[in-house]
N, C-alpha and C positions, 0 to 999 in steps of 0.2 A: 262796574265799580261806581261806588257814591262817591261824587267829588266833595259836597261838604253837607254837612247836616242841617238842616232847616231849623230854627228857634222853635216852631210846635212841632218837630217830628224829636227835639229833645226832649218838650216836653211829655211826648208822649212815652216816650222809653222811660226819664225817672218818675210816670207815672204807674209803668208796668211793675217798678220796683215797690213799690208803694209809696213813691216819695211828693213832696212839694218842692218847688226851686228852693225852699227856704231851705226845708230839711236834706236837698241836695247840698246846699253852702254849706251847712253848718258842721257836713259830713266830709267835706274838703276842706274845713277851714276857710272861709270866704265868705265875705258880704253877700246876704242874697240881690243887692246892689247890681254888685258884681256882674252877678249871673242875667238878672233883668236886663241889664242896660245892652245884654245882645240881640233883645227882641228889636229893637228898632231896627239893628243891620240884617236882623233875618237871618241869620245862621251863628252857630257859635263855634269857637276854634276846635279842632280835632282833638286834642287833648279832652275836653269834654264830652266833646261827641263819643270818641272811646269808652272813656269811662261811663257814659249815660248808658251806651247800647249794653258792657257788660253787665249791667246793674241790670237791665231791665231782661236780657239773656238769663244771667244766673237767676233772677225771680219766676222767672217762668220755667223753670227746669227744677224748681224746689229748691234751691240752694240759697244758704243766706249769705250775701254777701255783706252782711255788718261782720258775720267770724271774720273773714278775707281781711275787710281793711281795720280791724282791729287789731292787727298783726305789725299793722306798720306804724311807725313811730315819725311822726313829721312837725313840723312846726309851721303855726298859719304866716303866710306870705305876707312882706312886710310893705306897708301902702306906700304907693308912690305918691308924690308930690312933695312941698316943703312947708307943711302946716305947721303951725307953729300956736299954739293953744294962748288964746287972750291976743291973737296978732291977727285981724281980717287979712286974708289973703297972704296967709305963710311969709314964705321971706324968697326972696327972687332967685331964682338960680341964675347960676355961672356960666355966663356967656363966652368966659374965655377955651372953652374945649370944645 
């Protein structure tokens, strides 16, 4: 059993698909930010890992997995933090919760 996925053994799966991290984001909806900023921790979350190994499974079996997730209808995830456009450094959150 893999316990988590290595940041190059991702890259190497959405390489098998024929992807870049960019064109992995952009196919999840998500900053290729996003997706970089796991190489420093060295492994990315299982949700990733998932979907990298299927992408990079179905490409070596022939199959296109752009039909697959063209099927599904999602909307890109909404940023955290409290940015606030023309304000350095958003606006504070709420320490009363």
């Amino acid at each position: 059993m893999i316990v988590a996925m290595t940041y190059d053994e991702f890259r190497r799966q959405i390489g098998k698909a024929g992807l870049t991290v960019k064109g992995f984001a952009e196919l999840i909806k998500q900053t290729p930010n996003s997706i970089t900023n796991y190489a420093a921790q060295g492994e990315v979350p299982p949700h990733l890992a998932i979907i990298s190994a299927l992408m990079g499974d179905m490409a070596e079996a022939g199959q296109d997995f752009r039909v697959t997730l063209s099927r599904i209808q999602f909307d890109a995830g909404k940023p955290r933090g409290g940015a606030v456009k023309g304000r350095f450094g958003g606006t504070k959150q709420d320490s009363s919760n």
